[in-house]
C-alpha positions as CSV (number, residue, x, y, z in Angstrom):
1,X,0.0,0.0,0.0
2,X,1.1,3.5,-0.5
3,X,2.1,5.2,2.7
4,X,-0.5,8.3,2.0
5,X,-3.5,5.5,1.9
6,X,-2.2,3.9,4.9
7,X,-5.1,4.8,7.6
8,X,-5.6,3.7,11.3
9,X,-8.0,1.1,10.5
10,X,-5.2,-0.6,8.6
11,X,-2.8,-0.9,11.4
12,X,-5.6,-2.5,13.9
13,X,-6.7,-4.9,11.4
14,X,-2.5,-5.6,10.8
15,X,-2.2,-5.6,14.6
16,X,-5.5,-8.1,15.2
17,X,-4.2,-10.7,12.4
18,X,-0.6,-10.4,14.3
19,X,-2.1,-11.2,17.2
20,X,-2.9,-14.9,16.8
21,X,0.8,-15.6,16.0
22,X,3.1,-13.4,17.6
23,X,3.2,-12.2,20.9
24,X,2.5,-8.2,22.3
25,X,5.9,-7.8,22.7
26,X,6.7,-8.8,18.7
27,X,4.1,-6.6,17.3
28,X,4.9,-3.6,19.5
29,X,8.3,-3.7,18.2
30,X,6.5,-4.3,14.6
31,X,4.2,-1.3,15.0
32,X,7.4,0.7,16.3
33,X,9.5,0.1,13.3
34,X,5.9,1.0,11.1
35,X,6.2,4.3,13.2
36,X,9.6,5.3,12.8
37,X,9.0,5.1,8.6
38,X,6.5,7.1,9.0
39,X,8.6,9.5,11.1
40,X,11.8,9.3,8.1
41,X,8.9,9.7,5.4
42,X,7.8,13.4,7.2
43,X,11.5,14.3,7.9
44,X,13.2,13.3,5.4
45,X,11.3,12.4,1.9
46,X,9.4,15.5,1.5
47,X,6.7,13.9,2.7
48,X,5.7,16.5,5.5
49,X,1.6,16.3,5.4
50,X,1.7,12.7,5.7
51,X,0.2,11.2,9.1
52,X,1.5,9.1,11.0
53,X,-1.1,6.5,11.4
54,X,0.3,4.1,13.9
55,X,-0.2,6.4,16.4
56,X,-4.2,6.3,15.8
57,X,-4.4,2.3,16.8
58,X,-4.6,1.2,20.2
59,X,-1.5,-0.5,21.0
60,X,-1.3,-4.0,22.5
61,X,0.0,-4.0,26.7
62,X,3.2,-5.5,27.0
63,X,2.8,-8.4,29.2
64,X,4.7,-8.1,33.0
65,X,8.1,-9.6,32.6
66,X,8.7,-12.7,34.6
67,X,9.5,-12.8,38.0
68,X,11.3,-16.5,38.7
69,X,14.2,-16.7,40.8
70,X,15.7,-19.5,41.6
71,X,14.4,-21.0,45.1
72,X,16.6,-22.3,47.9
73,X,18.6,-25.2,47.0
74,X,17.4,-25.3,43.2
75,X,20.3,-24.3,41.7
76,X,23.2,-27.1,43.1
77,X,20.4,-29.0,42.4
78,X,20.2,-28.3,38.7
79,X,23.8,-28.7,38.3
80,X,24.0,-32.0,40.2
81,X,21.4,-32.9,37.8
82,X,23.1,-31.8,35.0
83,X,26.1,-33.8,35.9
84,X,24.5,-36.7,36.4
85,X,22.7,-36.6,33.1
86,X,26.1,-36.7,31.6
87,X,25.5,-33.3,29.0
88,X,28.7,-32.5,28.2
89,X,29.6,-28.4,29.8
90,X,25.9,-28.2,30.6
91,X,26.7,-27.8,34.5
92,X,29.3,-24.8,33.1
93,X,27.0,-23.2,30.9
94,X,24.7,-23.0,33.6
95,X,27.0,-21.0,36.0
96,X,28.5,-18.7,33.2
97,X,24.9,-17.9,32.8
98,X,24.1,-17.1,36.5
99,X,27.4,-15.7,36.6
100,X,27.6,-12.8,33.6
101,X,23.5,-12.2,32.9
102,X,24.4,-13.3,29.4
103,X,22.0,-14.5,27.4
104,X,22.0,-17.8,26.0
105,X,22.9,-16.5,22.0
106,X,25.5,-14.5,23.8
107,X,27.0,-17.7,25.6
108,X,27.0,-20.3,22.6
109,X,28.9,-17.8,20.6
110,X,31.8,-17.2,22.3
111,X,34.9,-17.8,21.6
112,X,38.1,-18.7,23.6
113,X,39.8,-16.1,21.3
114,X,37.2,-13.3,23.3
115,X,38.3,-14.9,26.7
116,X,40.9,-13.4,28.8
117,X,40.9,-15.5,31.9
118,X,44.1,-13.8,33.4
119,X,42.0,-10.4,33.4
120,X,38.8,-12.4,34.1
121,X,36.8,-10.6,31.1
122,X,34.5,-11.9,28.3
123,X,34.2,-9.7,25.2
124,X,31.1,-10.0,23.0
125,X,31.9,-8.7,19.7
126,X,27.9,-8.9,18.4
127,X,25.2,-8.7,21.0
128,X,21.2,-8.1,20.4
129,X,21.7,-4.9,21.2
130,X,24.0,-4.4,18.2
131,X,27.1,-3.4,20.5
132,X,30.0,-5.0,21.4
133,X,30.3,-5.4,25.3
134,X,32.8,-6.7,27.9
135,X,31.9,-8.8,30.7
136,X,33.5,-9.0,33.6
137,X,34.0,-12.7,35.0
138,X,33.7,-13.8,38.5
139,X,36.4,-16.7,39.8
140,X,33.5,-18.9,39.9
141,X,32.4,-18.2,36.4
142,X,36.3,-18.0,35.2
143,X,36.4,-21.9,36.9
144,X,33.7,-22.9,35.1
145,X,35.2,-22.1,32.0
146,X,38.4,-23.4,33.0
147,X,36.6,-26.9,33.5
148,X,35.0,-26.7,29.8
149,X,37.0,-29.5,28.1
150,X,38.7,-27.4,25.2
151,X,39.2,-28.8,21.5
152,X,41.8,-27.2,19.5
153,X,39.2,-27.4,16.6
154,X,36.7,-26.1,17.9
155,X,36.7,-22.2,18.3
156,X,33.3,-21.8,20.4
157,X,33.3,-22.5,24.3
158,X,30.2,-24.2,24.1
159,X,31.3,-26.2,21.0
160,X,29.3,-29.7,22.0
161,X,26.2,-26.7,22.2
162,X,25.8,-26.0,18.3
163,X,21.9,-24.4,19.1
164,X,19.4,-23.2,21.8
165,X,16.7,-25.7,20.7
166,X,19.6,-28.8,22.0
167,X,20.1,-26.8,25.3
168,X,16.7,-26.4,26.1
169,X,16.0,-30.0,25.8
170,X,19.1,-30.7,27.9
171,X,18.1,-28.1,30.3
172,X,14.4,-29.9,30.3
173,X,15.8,-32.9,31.1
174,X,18.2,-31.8,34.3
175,X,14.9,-29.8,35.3
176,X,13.1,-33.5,35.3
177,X,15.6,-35.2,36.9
178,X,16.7,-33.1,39.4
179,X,12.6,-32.8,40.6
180,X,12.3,-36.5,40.7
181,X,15.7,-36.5,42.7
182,X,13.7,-34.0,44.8
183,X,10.7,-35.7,44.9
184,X,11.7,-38.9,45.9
185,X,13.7,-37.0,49.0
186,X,10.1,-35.7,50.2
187,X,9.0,-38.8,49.8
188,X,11.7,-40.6,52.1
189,X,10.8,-37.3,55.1
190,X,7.3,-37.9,54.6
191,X,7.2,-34.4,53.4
192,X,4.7,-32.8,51.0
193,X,7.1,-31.4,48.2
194,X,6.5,-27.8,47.3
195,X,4.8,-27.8,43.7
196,X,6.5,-25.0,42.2
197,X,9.8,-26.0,43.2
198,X,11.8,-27.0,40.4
199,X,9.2,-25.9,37.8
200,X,8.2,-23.3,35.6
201,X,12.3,-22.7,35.7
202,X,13.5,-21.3,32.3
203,X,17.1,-21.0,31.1
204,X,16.4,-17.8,30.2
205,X,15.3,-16.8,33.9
206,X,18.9,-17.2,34.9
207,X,19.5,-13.9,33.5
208,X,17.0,-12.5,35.7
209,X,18.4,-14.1,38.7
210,X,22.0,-12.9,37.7
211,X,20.9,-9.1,37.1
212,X,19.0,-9.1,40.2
213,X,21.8,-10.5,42.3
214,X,24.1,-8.0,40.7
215,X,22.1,-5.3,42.5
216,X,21.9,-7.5,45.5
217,X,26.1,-7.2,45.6
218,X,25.6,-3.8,46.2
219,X,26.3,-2.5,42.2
220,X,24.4,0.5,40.9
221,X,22.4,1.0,37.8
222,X,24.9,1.6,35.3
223,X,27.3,-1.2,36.3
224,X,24.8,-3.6,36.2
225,X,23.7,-2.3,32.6
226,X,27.2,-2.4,31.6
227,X,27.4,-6.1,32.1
228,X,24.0,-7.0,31.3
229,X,23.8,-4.4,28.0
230,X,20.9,-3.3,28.7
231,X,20.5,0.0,27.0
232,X,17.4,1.8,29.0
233,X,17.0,1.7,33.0
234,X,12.9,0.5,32.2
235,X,14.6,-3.0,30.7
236,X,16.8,-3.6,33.2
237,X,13.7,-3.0,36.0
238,X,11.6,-5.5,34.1
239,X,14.7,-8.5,34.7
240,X,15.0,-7.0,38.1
241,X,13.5,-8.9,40.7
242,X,15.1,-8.4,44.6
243,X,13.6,-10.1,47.4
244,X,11.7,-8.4,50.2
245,X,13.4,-10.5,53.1
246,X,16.7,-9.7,51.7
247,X,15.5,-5.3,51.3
248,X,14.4,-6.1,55.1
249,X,17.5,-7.2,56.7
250,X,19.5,-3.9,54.6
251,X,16.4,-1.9,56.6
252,X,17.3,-3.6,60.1
């Protein structure tokens, strides 16, 4: 369609259809690219009467982000799991991901050439953000990469790793053992097991639980964005999540 003949009503019929395959989230960022053309077309084409006719349709509400940390005990339980299910550098990848707030594109492409374990930093020459970044290591996370059994062939970290899809069936099936392993301790007490322990976990959520215990060390804003890249201060809230006990104790 022309952009001139491009009318409100166009947009909320795009953004209905959109709506049965793509999340909020997707077709905000849709109608936000839409937007800025419109914004280039009246600055910069000569194009100063059109309207902008995104900004007529009512826009979809982003959902909350997710609030999962990981409970008490469920993360040496993951990576005893992980072990025992014999995935290759799963148990690693898992800490370097609680460790750095990367996210899990970030940590199957790099490289031992970007890893400088005698200054404990992680450069990530590409990120989603479209910069390159540095990321600090802790000892524990420089360990963990120590421990990653390293090919001479093989330039990625995470080489045994070659997609998300294979991790997040390994990281399903580390999440099923180590329940059952936790099950069948409540079972031995005589204890009712807590249903949403060891569920509903996501690999993903480890980036929340790494930027929110970045704040919990005591770093400020800008550090943490610095190693987490995110670029605005209303991101970085949503993968924020500290705990009220932990505020409490600061406050006694």
């Amino acid at each position: 369609m022309p952009l001139a003949s491009i009318r409100g009503s166009d947009i909320a019929n795009y953004r209905d259809k959109r709506s049965t395959t793509v999340s909020a989230s997707s077709i905000l960022n849709e109608l936000a690219v839409l937007s800025h053309l419109f914004t280039i077309a009246r600055k910069e084409w000569g194009m100063e009467h059109l309207e902008n006719p995104v900004l007529l349709a009512r826009k979809p509400k982003r959902p909350a982000g997710r609030d999962r940390r990981l409970m008490d005990g469920e993360e040496q339980r993951l990576l005893d799991a992980c072990e025992k299910s014999q995935s290759v550098a799963l148990a690693q990848l898992v800490i370097v991901a609680v460790e750095t707030a990367m996210r899990l594109g970030e940590l199957l492409s790099l490289t031992w050439d970007n890893i400088d374990l005698k200054r404990r930093v992680a450069m990530l020459p590409d990120t989603k953000n479209g910069d390159a970044r540095l990321v600090p290591l802790s000892s524990r996370a420089a360990n963990a990469l120590q421990a990653v059994s390293r090919h001479i062939q093989d330039k990625r970290v995470f080489w045994n790793w070659q997609a998300s899809d294979s991790v997040r069936h390994g990281w399903q099936r580390a999440i099923q053992l180590a329940r059952s392993q936790y099950e069948k301790e409540c079972l031995e007490l005589a204890a009712e097991p807590d249903a949403d322990y060891l569920t509903g976990l996501r690999f993903h959520d480890l980036r929340h639980e790494a930027t929110s215990r970045l704040f919990e060390l005591g770093f400020n804003p800008m550090e943490v964005a610095a190693i987490t890249g995110h670029k605005t201060l209303q991101m970085l809230k949503r993968y924020t999540h500290l705990r009220a006990e932990d505020l409490a104790k600061r406050l006694a």
